[in-house]
VEXKETOR-662465 format. One record per residue: residue in one letter; chain; x, y, z of N, C-alpha, C in turn. Coordinates in Angstrom, 2 decimals. Last residue first. Layout:
N
NUDREN  type  mol     n.px     n.py     n.pz    ca.px    ca.py    ca.pz     c.px     c.py     c.pz
NUDREN     A    A        X        Y        Z        X        Y        Z        X        Y        Z
...
This chain:
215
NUDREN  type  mol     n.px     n.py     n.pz    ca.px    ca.py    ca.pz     c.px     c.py     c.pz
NUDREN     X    A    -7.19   -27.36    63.97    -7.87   -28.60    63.70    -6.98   -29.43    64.31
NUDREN     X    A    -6.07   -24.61    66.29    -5.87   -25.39    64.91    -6.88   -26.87    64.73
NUDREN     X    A    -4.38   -22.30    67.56    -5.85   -22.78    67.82    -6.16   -23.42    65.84
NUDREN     X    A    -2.06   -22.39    70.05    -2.59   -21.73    68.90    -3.66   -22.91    68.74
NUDREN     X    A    -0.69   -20.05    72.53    -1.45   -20.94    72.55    -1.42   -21.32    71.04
NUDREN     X    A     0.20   -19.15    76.55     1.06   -19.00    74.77    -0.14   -20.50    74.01
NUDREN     X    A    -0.67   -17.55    78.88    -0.89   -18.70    78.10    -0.27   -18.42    76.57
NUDREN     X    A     0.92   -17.19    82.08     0.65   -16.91    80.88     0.28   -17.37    80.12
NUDREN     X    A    -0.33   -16.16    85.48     0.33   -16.64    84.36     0.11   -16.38    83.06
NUDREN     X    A    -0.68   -15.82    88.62    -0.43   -15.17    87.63     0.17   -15.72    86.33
NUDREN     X    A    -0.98   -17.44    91.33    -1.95   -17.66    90.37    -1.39   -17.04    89.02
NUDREN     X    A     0.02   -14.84    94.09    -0.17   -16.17    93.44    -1.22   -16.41    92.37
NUDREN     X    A    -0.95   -12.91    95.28     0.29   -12.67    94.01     0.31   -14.50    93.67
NUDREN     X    A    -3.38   -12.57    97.10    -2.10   -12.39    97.88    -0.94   -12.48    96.49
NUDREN     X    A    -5.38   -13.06    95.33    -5.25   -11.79    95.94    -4.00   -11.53    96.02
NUDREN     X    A    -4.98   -16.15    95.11    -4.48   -15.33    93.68    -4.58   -13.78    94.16
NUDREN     X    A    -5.21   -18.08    96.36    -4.72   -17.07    97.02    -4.20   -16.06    96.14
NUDREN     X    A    -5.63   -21.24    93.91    -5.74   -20.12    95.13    -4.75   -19.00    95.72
NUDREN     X    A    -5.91   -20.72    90.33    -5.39   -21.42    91.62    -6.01   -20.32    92.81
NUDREN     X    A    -5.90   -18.06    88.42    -5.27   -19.55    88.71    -5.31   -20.08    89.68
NUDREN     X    A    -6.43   -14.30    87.87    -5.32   -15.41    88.40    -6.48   -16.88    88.28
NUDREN     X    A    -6.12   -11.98    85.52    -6.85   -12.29    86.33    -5.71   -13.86    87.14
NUDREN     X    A    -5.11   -12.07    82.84    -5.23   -10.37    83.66    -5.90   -11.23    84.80
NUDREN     X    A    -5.26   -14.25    81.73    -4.18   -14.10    81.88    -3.78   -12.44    82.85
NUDREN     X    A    -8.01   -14.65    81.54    -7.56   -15.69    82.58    -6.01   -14.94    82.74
NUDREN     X    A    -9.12   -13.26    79.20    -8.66   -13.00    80.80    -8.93   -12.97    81.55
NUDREN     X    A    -7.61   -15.00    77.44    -7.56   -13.77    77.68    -7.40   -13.15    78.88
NUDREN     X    A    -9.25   -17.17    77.41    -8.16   -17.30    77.52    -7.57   -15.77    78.10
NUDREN     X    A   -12.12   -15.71    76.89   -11.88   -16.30    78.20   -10.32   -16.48    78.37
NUDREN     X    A   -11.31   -15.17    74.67   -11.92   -14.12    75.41   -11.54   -14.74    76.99
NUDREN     X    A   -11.35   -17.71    73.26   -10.28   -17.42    73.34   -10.36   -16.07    74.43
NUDREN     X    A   -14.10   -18.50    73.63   -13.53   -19.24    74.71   -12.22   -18.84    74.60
NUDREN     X    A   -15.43   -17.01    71.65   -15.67   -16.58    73.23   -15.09   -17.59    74.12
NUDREN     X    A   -14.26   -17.64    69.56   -13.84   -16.34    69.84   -13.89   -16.24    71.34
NUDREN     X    A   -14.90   -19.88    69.31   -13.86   -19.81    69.39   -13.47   -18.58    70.03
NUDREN     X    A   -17.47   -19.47    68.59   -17.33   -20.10    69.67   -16.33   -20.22    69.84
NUDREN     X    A   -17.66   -17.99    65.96   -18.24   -17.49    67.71   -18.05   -18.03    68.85
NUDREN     X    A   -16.97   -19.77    64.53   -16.12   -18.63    64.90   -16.28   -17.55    66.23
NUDREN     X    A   -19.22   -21.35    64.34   -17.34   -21.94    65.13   -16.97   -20.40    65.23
NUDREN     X    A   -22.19   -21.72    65.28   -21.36   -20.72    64.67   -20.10   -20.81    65.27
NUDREN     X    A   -23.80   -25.19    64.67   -22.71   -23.99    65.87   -22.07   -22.67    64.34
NUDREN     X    A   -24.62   -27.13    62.89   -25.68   -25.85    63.37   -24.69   -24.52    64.07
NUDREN     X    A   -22.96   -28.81    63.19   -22.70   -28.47    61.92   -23.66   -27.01    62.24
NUDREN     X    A   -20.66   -28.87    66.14   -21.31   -29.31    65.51   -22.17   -28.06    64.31
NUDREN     X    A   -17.59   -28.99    67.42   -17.85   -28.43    66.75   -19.56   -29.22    65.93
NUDREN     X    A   -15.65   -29.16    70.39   -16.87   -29.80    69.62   -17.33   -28.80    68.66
NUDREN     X    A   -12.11   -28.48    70.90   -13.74   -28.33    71.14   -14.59   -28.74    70.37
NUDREN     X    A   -10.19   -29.22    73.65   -10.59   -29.75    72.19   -11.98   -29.43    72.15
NUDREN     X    A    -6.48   -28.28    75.11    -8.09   -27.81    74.87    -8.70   -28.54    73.45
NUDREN     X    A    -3.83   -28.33    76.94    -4.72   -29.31    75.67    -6.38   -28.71    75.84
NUDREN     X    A    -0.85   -27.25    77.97    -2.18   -27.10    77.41    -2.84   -27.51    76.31
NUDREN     X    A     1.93   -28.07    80.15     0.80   -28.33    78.81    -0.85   -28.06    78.26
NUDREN     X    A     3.34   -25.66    82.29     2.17   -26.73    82.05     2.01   -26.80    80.37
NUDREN     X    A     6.50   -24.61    83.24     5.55   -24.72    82.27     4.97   -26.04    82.46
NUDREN     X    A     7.25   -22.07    85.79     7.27   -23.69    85.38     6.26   -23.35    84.19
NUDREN     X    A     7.67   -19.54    86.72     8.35   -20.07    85.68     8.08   -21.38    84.99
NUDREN     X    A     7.91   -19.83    90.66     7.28   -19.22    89.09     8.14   -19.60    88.05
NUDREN     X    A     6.45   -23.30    91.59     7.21   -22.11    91.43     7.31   -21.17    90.18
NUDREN     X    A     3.47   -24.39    93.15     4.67   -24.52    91.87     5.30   -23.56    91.71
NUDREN     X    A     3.73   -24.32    96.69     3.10   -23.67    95.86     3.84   -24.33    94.36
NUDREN     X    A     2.46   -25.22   100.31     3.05   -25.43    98.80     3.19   -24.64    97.82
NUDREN     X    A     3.06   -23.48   102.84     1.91   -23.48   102.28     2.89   -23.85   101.14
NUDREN     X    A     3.11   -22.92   106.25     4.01   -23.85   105.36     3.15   -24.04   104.26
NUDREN     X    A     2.42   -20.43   108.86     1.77   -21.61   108.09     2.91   -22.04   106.80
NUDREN     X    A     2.44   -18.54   111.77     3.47   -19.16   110.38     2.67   -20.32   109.93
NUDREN     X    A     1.10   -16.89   113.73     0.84   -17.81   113.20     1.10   -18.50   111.68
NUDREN     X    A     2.12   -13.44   113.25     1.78   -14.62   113.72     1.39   -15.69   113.10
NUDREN     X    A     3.93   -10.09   112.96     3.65   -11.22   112.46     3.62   -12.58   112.88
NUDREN     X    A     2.70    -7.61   114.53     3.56    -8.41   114.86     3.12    -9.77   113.94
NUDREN     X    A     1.14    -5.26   115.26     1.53    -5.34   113.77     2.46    -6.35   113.91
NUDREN     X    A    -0.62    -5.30   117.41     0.74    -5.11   117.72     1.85    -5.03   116.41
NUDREN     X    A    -3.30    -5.35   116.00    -3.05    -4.64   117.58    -1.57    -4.34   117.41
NUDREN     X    A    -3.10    -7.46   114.39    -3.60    -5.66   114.20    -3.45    -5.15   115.08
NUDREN     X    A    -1.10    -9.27   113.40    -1.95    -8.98   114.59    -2.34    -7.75   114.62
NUDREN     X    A    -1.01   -11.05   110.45    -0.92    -9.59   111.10    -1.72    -9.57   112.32
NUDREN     X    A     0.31   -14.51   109.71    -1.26   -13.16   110.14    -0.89   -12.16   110.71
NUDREN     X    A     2.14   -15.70   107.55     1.65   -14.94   108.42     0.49   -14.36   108.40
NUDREN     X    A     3.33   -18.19   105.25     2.65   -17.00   105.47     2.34   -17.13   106.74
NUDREN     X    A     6.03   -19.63   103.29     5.37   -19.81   104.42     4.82   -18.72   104.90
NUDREN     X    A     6.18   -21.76   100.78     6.33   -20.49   101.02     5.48   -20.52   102.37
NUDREN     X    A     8.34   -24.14    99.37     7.30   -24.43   100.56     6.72   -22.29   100.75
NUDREN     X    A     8.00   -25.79    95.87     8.91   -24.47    96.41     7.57   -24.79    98.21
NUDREN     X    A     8.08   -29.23    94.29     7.13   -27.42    94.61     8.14   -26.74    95.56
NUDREN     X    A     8.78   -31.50    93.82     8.86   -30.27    92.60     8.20   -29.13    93.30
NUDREN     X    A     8.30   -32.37    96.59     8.12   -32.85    95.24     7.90   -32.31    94.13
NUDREN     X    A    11.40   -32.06    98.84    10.30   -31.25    98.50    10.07   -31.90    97.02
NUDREN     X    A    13.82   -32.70    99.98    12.42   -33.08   100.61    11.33   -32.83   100.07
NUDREN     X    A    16.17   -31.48    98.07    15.29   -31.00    99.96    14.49   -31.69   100.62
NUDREN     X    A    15.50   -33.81    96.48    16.58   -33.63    97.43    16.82   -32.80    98.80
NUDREN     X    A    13.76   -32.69    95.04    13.65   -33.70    95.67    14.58   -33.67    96.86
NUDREN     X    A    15.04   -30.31    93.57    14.15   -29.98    94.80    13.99   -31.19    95.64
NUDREN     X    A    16.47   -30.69    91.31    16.75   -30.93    92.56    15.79   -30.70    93.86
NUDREN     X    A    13.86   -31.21    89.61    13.86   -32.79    90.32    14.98   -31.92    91.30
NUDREN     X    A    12.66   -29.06    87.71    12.65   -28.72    89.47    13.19   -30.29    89.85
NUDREN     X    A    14.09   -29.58    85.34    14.49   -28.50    86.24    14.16   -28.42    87.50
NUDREN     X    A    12.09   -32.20    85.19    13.79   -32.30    85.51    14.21   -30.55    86.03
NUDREN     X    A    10.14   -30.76    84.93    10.14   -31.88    85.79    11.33   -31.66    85.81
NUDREN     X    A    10.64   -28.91    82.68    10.03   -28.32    84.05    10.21   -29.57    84.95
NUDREN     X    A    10.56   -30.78    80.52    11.86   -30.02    80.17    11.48   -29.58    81.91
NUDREN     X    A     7.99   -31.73    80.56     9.34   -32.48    81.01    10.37   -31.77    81.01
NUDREN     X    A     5.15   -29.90    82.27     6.37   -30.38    80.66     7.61   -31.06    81.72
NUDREN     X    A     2.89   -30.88    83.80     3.81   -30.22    83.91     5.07   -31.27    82.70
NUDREN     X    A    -0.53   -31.27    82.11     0.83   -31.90    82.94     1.83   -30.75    82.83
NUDREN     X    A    -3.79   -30.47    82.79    -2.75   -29.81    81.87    -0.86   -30.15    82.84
NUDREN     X    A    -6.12   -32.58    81.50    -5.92   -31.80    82.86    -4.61   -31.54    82.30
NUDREN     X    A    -8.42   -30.81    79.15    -7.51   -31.98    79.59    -7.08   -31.04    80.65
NUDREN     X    A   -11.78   -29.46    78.23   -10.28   -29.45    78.85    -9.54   -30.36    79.34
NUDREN     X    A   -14.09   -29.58    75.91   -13.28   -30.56    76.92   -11.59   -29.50    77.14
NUDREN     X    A   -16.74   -27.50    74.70   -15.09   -27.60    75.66   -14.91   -28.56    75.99
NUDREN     X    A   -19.28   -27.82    74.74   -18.42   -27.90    73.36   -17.28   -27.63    74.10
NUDREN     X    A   -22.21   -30.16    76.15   -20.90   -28.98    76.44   -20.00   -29.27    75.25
NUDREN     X    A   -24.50   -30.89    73.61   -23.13   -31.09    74.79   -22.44   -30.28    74.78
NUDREN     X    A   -27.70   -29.34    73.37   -26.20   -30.61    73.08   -25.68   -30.35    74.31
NUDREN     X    A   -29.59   -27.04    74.05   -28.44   -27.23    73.48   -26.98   -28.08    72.89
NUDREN     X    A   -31.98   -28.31    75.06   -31.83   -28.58    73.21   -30.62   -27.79    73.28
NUDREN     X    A   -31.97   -29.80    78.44   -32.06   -28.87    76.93   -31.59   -28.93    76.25
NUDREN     X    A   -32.39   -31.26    81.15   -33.04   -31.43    80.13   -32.99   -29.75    79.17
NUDREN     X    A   -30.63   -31.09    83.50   -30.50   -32.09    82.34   -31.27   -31.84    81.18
NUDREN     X    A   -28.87   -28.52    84.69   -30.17   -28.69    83.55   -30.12   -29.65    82.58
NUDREN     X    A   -27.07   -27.36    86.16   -28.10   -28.50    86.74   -29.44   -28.77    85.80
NUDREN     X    A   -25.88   -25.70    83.75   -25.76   -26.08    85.31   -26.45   -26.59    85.36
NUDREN     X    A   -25.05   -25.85    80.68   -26.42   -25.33    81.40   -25.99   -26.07    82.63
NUDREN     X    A   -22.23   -25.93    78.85   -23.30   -26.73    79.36   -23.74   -26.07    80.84
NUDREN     X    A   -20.10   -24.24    77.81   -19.91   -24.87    79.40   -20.82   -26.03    79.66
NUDREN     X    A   -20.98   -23.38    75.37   -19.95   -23.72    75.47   -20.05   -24.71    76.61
NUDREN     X    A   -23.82   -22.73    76.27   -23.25   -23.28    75.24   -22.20   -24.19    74.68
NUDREN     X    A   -23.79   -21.39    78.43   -23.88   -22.60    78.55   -23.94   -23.48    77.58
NUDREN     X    A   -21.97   -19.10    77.26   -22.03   -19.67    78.62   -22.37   -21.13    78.40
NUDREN     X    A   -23.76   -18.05    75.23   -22.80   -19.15    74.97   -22.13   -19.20    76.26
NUDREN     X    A   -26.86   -17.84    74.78   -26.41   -18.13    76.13   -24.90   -18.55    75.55
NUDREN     X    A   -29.32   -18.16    73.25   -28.30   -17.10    72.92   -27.36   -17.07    73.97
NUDREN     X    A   -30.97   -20.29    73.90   -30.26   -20.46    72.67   -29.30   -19.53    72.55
NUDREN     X    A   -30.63   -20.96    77.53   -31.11   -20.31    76.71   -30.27   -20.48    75.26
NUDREN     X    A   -29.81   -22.12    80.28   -30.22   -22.82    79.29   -30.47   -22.29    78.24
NUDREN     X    A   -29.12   -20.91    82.55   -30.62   -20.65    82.19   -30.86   -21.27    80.29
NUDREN     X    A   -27.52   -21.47    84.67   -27.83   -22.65    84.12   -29.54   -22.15    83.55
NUDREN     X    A   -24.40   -20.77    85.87   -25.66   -20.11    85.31   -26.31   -21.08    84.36
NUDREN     X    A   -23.53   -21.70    89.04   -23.26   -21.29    87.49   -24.13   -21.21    86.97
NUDREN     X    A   -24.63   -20.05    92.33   -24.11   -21.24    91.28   -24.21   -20.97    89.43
NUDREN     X    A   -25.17   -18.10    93.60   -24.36   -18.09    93.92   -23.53   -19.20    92.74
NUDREN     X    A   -28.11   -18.15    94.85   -26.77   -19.63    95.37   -25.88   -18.75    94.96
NUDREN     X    A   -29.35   -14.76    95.22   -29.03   -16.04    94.76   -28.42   -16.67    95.48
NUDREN     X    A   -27.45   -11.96    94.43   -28.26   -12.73    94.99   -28.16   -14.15    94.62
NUDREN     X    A   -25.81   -10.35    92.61   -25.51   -10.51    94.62   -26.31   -11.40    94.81
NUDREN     X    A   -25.08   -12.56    89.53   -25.83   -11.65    90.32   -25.20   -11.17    91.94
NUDREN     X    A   -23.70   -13.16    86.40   -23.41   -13.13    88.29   -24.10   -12.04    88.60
NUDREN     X    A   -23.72   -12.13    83.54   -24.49   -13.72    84.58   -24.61   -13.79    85.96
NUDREN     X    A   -22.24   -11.19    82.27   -23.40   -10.31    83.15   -24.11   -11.28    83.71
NUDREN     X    A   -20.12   -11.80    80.56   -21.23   -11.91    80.03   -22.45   -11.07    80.98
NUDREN     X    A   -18.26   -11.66    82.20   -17.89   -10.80    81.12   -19.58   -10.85    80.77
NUDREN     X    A   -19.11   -13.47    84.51   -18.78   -12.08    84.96   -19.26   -11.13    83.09
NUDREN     X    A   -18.48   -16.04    82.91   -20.02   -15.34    83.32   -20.01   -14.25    83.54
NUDREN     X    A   -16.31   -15.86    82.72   -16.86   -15.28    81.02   -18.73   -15.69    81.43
NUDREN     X    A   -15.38   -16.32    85.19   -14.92   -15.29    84.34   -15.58   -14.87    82.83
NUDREN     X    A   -16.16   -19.32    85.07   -16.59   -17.92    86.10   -16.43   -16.54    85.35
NUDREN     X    A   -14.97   -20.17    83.14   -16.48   -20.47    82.85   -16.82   -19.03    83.58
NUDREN     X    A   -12.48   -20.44    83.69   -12.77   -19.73    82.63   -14.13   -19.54    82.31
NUDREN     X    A   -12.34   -21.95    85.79   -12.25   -20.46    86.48   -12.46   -19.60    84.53
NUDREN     X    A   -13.24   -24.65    85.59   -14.26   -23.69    86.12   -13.68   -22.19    86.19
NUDREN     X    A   -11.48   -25.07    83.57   -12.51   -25.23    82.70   -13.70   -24.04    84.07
NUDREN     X    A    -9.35   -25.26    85.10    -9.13   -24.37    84.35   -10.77   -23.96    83.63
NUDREN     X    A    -9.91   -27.45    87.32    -9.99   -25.96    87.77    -9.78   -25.14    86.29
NUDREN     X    A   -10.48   -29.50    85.57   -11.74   -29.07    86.22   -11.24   -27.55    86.75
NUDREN     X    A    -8.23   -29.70    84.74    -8.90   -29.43    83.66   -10.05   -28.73    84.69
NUDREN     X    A    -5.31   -29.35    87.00    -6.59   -30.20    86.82    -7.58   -29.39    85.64
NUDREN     X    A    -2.01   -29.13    86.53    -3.30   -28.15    86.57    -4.45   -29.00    86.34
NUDREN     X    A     0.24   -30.78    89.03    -0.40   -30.60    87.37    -1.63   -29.64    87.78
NUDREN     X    A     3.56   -32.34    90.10     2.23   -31.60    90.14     1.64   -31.09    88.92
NUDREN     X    A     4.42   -35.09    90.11     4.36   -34.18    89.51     3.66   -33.33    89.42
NUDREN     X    A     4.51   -38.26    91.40     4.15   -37.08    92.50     4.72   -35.64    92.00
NUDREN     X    A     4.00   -40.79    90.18     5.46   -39.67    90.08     5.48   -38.64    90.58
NUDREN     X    A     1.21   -41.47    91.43     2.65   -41.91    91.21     3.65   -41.16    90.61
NUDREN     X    A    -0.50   -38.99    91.72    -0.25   -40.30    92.98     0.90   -40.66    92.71
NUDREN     X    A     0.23   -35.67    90.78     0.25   -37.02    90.24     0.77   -37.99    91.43
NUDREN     X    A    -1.13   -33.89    92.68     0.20   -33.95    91.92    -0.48   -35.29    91.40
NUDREN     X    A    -1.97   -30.14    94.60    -2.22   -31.91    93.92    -0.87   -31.96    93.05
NUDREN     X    A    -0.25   -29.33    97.51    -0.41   -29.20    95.95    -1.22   -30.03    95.44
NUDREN     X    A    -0.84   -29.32   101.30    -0.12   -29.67    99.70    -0.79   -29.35    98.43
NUDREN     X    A    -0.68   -28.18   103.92    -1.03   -27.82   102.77    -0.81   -28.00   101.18
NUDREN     X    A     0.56   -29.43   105.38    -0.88   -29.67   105.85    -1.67   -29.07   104.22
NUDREN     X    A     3.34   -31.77   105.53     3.17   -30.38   105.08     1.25   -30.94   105.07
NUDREN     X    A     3.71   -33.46   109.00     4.05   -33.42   107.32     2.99   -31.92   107.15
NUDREN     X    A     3.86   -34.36   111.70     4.36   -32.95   111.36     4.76   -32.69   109.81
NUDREN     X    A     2.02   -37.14   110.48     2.01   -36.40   111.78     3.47   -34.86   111.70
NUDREN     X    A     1.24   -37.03   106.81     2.10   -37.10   108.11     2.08   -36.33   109.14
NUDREN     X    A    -1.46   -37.12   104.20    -0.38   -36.36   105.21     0.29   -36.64   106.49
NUDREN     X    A    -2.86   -38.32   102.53    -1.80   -38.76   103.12    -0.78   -38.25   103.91
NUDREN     X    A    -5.15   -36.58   102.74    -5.38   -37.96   103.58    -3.90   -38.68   103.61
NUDREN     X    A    -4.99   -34.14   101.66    -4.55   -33.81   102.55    -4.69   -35.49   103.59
NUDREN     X    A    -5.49   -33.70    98.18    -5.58   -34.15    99.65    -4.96   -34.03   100.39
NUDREN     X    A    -4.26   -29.75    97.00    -4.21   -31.60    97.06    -5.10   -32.31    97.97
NUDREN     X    A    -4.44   -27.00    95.41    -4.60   -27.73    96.88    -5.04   -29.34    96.41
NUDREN     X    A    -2.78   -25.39    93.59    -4.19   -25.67    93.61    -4.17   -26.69    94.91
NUDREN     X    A    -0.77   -22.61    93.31    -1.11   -23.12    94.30    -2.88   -23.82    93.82
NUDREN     X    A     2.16   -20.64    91.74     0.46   -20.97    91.82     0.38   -22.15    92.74
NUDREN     X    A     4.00   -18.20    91.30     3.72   -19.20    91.79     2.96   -19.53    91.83
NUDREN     X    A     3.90   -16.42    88.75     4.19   -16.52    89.70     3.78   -17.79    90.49
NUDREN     X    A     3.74   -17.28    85.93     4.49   -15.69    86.38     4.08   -15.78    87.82
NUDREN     X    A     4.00   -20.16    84.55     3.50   -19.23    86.03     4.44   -18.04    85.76
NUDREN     X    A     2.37   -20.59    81.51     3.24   -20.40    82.35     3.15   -19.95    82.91
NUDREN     X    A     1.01   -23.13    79.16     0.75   -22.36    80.41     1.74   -21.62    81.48
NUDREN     X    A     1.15   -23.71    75.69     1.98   -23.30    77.08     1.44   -22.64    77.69
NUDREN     X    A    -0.41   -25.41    73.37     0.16   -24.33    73.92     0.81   -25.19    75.17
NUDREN     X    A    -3.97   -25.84    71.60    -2.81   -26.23    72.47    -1.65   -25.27    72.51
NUDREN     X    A    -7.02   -26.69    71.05    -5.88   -25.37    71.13    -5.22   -26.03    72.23
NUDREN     X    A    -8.56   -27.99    68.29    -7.42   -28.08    68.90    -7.00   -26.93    69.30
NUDREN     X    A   -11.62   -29.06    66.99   -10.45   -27.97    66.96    -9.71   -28.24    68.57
NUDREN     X    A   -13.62   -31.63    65.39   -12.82   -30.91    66.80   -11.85   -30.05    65.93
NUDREN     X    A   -16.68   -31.59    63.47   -15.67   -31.87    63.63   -14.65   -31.07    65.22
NUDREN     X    A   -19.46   -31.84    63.55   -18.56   -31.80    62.65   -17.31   -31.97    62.23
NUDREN     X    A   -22.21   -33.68    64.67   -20.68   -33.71    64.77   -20.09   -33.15    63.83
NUDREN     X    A   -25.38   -33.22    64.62   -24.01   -33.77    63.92   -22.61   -33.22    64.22
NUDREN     X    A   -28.26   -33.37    65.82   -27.15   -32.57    66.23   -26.03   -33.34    65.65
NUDREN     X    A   -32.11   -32.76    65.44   -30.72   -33.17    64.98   -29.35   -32.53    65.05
NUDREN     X    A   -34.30   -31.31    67.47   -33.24   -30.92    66.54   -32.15   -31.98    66.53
């Protein structure tokens, strides 16, 4: 099958924390009593940002769930059954399946920067020590004595900040666009009843997406 390009659609927007979120950085430049748990950020202006790869995998997870893809058994890995009625892998591209007649994954996600109007609101933070992120520091319950232990220093972006959201999707001339819009706005959806980042149990991750979806 011949596959033509038709054309991209654009959804762009605002990502916002309703609560703090947390995606985890390296940890190779860290300092002998430096923070163990950092953020990613940008190497040089050390701005923290939403990586495309985490938005693109937690919307994929989530619209396997919706779809009935996740089994108990198994790896455990994304669903890579390749099939024509699959928009899972339609959209996402078939997991470890170089070889099928669906094309190319129709999502690109950009990795999503923190707005400038949000950089300068958090820059006093520098001034603590801190590179636009808030430090929140958690405990373990000792079940025996209900005594709170072992304090950890854990990064997080604080709530309120706004990310940029750049989404561009492939449109080729065979695709039903409206179907494919629909099931990646589904996913937008809910991503917004669901969390972002890690420790999203504990109230982290919660946000919002303000969006619109245009050529």
């Amino acid at each position: 099958m011949m596959l033509k390009l038709k054309k991209y659609v654009r959804i762009t927007g605002t990502l916002t924390c309703r609560s703090g979120i947390r995606i985890g950085g390296s940890k190779e430049d860290v300092e002998v009593g430096g923070m163990d748990n950092p953020v990613i950020r940008h190497p040089l202006t050390k701005l923290p940002y939403i990586p495309g790869s985490s938005l693109k995998g937690k919307l994929r997870s989530l619209l396997e769930y919706a779809e009935g893809k996740v089994t108990t058994e198994g790896s455990g890995e994304p669903c890579k059954c390749a099939q024509e009625d699959c928009l899972v892998c339609r959209v996402f591209g078939p997991h470890k399946a170089p070889k099928h007649s669906l094309g190319p994954s129709r999502i690109i996600l950009r990795d999503a920067p923190l707005t400038d109007e949000w950089a300068e609101k958090l820059k006093p933070l520098l001034g603590q020590g801190l590179n636009y992120v808030e430090v929140k520091t958690e405990n373990m319950i000792d079940r025996r004595t209900g005594v709170a232990t072992n304090p950890r220093p854990v990064e997080r972006v604080p709530s309120g900040a706004h990310f940029a959201l750049n989404i561009s999707v492939r449109v080729f001339e065979a695709d039903e666009e409206k179907k494919i819009l629909d099931f990646i706005e589904r996913g937008l959806q809910m991503l917004q009843s669901d969390t972002l980042g890690g420790s999203g149990t504990r109230g982290y991750g919660w946000v919002k997406l303000d969006y619109k979806v245009g050529e």
